[in-house]
N, C-alpha and C positions, 0 to 999 in steps of 0.2 A: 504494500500500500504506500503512495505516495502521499504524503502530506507535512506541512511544517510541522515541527515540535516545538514548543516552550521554550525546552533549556536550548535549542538553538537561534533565541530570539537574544536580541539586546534589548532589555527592557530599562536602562538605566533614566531616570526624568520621565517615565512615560507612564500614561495612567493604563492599567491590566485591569477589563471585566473579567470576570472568572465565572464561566456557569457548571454549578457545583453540585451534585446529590447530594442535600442534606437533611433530607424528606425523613428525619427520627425517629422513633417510636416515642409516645410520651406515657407514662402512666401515674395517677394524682397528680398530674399538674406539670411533671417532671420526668426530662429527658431519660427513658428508660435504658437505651442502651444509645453510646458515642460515634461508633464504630465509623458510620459515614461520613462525620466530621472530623475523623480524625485521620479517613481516609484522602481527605482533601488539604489534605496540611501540606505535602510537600509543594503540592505548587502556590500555595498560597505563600509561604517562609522563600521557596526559590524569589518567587518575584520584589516580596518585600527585602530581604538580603542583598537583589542586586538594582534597590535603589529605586524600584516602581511606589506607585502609589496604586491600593490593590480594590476594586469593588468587586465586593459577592454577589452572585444570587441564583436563587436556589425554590423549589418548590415544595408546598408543606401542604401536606395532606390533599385533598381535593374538594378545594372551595369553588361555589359559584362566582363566576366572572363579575366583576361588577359590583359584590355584595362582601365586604370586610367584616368579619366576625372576629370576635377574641381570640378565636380557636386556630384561628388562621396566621396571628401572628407571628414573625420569625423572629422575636425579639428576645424569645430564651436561647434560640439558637444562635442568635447573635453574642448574646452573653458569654455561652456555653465557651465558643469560636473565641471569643475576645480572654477568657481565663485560659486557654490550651497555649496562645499566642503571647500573653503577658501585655495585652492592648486593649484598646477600647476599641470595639465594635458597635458603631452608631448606626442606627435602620434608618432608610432614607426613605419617606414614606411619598413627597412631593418632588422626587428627583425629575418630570418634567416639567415641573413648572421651576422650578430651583435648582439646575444641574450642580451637582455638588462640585469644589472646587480645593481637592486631597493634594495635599503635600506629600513626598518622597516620602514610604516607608508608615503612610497611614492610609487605615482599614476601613471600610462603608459596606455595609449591607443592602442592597435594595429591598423594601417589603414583596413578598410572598408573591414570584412572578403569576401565578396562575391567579391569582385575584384580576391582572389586567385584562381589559378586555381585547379579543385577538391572538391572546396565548395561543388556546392550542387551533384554532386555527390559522396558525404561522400567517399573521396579517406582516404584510411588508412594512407597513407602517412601523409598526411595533420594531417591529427588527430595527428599524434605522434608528427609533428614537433610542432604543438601546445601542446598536453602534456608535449615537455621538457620544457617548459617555467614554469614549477610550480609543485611544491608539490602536490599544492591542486586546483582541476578544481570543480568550482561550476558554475551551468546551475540554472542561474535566467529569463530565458527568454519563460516563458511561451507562449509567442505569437506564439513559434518557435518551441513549442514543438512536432507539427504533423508533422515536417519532418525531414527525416534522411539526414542530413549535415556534415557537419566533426567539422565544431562547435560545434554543438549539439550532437552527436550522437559517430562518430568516437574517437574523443579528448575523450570522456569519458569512452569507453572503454581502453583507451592507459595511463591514468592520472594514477600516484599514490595514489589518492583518489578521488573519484567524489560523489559529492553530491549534492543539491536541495539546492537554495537559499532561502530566508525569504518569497519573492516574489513566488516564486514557489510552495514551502511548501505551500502560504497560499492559491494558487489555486485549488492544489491537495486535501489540506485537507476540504475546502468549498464546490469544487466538490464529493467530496467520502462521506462527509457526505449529500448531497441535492438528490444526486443519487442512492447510496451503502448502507446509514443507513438514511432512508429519517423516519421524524415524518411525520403520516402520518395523514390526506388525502395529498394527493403530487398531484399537479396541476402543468404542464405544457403546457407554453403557446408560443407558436409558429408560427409566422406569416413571410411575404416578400409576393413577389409580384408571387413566382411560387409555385408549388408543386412538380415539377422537381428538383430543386435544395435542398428540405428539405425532398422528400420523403425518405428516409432510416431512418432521423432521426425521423419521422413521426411512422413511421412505431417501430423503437425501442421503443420510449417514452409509441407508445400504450400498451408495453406487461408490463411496470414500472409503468406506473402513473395510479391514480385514477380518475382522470378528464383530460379533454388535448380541452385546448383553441388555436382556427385558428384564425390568421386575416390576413386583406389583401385580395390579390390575391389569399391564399390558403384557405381562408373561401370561395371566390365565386367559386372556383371550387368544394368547398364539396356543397353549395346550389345547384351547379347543379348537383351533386348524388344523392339529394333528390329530385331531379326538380323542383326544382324552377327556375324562368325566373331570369336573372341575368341584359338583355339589352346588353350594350355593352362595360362590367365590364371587365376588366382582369382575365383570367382565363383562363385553359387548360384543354377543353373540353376531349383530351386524354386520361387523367389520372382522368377521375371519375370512373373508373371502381375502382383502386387501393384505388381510396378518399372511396370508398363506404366499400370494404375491411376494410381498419383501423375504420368506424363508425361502422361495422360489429364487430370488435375485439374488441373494447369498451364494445358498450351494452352485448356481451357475459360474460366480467369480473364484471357488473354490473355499468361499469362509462357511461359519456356520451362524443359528443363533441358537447358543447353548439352552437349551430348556432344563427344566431342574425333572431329576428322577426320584427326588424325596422332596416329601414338603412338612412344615408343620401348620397342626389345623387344630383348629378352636369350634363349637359348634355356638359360638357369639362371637361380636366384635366388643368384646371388653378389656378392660385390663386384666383383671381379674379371675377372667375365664383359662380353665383349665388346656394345658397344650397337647398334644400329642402330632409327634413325628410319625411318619409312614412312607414305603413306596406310594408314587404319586397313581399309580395303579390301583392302590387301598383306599384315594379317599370318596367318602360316603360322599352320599345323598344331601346331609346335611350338614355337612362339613364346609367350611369358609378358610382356602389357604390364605395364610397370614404370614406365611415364611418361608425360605426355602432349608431344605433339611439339611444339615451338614455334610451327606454326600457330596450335594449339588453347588454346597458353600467353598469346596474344596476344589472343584473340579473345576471354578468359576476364578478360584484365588490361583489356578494352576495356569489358565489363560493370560490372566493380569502379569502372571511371575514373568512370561517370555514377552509381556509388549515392549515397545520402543516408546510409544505413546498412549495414553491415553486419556481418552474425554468423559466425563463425571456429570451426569443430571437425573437423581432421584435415586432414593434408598431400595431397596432388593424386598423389603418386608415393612410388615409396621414395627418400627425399629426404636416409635416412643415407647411400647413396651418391653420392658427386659425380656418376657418372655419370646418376643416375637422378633429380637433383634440378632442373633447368631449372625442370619446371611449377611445383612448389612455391615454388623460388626467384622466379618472375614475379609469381607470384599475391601472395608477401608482398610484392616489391619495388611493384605495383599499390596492395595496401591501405596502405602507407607512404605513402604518393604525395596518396593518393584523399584526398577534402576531408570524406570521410563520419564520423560516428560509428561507431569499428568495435570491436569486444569480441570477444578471443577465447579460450578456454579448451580446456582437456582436454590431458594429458601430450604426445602428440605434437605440438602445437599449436605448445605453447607452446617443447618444443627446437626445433622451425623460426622460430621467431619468432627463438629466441636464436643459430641458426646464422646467419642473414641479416641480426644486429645491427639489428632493428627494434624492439625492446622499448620503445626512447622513442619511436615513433609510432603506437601502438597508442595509440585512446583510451582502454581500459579490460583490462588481462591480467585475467583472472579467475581466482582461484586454487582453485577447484573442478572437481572430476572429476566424479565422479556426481551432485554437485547440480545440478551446468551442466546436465548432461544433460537432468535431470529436467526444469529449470527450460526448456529449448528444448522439451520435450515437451506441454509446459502441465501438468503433475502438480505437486499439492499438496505445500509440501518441510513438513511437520509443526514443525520446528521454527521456520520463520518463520511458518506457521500461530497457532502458541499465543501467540508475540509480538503478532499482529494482535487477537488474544482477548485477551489482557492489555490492547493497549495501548487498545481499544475498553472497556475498563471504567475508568472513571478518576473 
């Protein structure tokens, strides 16, 4: 991928917008977990260090356009931002009417972009009034990169210079290399509770990878492509014709898609429900797999052991339950282990990563949901699109 980066700007005297995920969880009142804010620090400290004057902004929760509520404020996150940095982070509430006017090495917030109106319909307008704010617009917000916004998208074509934050950079470049230039065998592993929701990327991954591991939901609907009795597992009978397709496109390239030949099965979806392992030929009528057995955990951890690469979205079982988390637990304790390139992303992902204290052996967390997605699927994310068109005009 072609496009400018940050640290190859000079930013010295020059004012840097920054658009940043710092969309937090809050709970009583108060920032419940930092993680995105303090994923945004290095290029926020790059730029202030070499002499910029730096504005944030960033979107918080999903407020209507137009309508400012308490809830909507960035002003804790501003706080938050301004004690990590040892500065004051001022919210700029009227920055059209009052373009702020920052000195070298100080910090502005703009209020809660998705409040303006034209957000997410990437109004041009918008974008410009935010390119006058700066020199230089850097788009650190990978989370936000599959949609065309006027944050994202618009701002950066209108800016005197747009480029890719540190944060950004380092998604683009973990993904292009796990994806674009993969060591290979390349195993990806892909699971959730449907096959509706991941069939395209199901479908892309089959014609890239050299193995492609299911779990969940979208492993008991490929048992039932193969016919196997499932009971009364999750799964969409539907779409086996399609599940059978991708195991079709597989064994034609010469991979496979490992199915599990033990499963563990609960006859509820509880915590608290009793477990029981079986061949996956054993289970009842009214059985619901919840896991795969550790036959199937081992023979999946045996795959991972010989990749060069691999790619990481969604847990193997219901792996909030201790009882139900074996497979999951295998398969991270395998990618921990493995010598490969491994990247992984998407919410459930990544709490198994952080329940089996793997997080420092993961080559790359990726801190995007839906752009991950996107980005496994081969679809255009628009906003790293326009960066590649800026950074190809020069």
């Amino acid at each position: 991928m072609a496009f400018l980066k940050l640290t190859e700007q000079n930013v010295n005297g020059k004012t840097v917008l920054i658009r940043a995920d710092m969309n937090v969880p809050f709970k009583d009142g108060r920032i419940s977990d930092d993680t995105r804010i303090r994923a945004s620090l290095k290029s926020i400290r790059y730029c202030l260090d070499n002499g910029a004057a730096v504005i944030v902004m960033t979107h918080l929760g999903r407020p209507t356009e137009g309508e400012f509520k308490p809830e909507d404020d960035v002003a804790p996150v501003a706080a938050h931002l301004g004690k990590l940095l040892g500065k004051e982070v001022n919210v700029l509430n009227d920055w059209r009417e009052n373009p702020p006017k920052l000195q070298a090495g100080e910090i502005a917030m703009l209020q809660n972009v998705r409040i303006n109106k034209g957000e997410k319909k990437n109004d041009l307008e918008l974008g410009k009034a935010y390119a006058a704010l700066c020199d230089v617009f850097v788009n650190d917000a990978f989370g936000t990169a599959h949609r065309a916004q006027a944050s994202t998208e618009a701002v950066a074509q209108s800016a005197p210079v747009a480029c890719a934050g540190i944060l950004m950079t380092g998604e683009l470049d973990a993904l292009g290399k796990a994806l674009k230039e993969p060591v290979r065998p390349l195993v990806a592993i892909v699971a959730g509770s449907k096959v509706s929701t991941k069939l395209t990327i199901l479908e892309s991954l089959a014609d890239k990878v050299d193995q492609l591991i299911v779990g969940g939901g979208i492993a008991n609907t490929f048992l039932l492509a193969e016919g196997k009795a499932i009971g009364k597992s999750l799964a969409e009978a539907d779409l086996v014709e399609e599940s059978k397709k991708i195991l079709a496109k597989m064994a034609a390239k010469g991979g496979s898609v490992p199915l599990p030949t033990d499963v563990v099965t609960a006859k509820e979806f509880a915590e608290s429900t009793a477990a029981e392992t079986k061949p996956i030929g054993d289970v009842a009528a009214d059985d619901m797999i919840l896991d795969v057995g550790p036959q199937s955990a081992q023979a999946l951890a045996e795959f991972l052991k010989n990749a060069g690469t691999i790619v990481w979205n969604g847990p193997v079982g219901v792996f909030e339950f201790d009882r139900f988390a074996g497979g999951t637990k295998a398969v991270a304790k395998a990618i921990a282990e493995s010598q490969a390139f491994s990247i992984a992303g998407g919410g459930d992902t990544l709490a198994a990563v952080a329940k089996f204290g793997i997080t420092g052996q993961i080559s790359y967390i990726s801190t995007g949901g839906g752009a991950f997605l996107e980005f496994l699927e081969g679809k255009e994310l628009p906003a790293v699109a326009v960066l590649e068109q800026r950074g190809a005009i020069r």
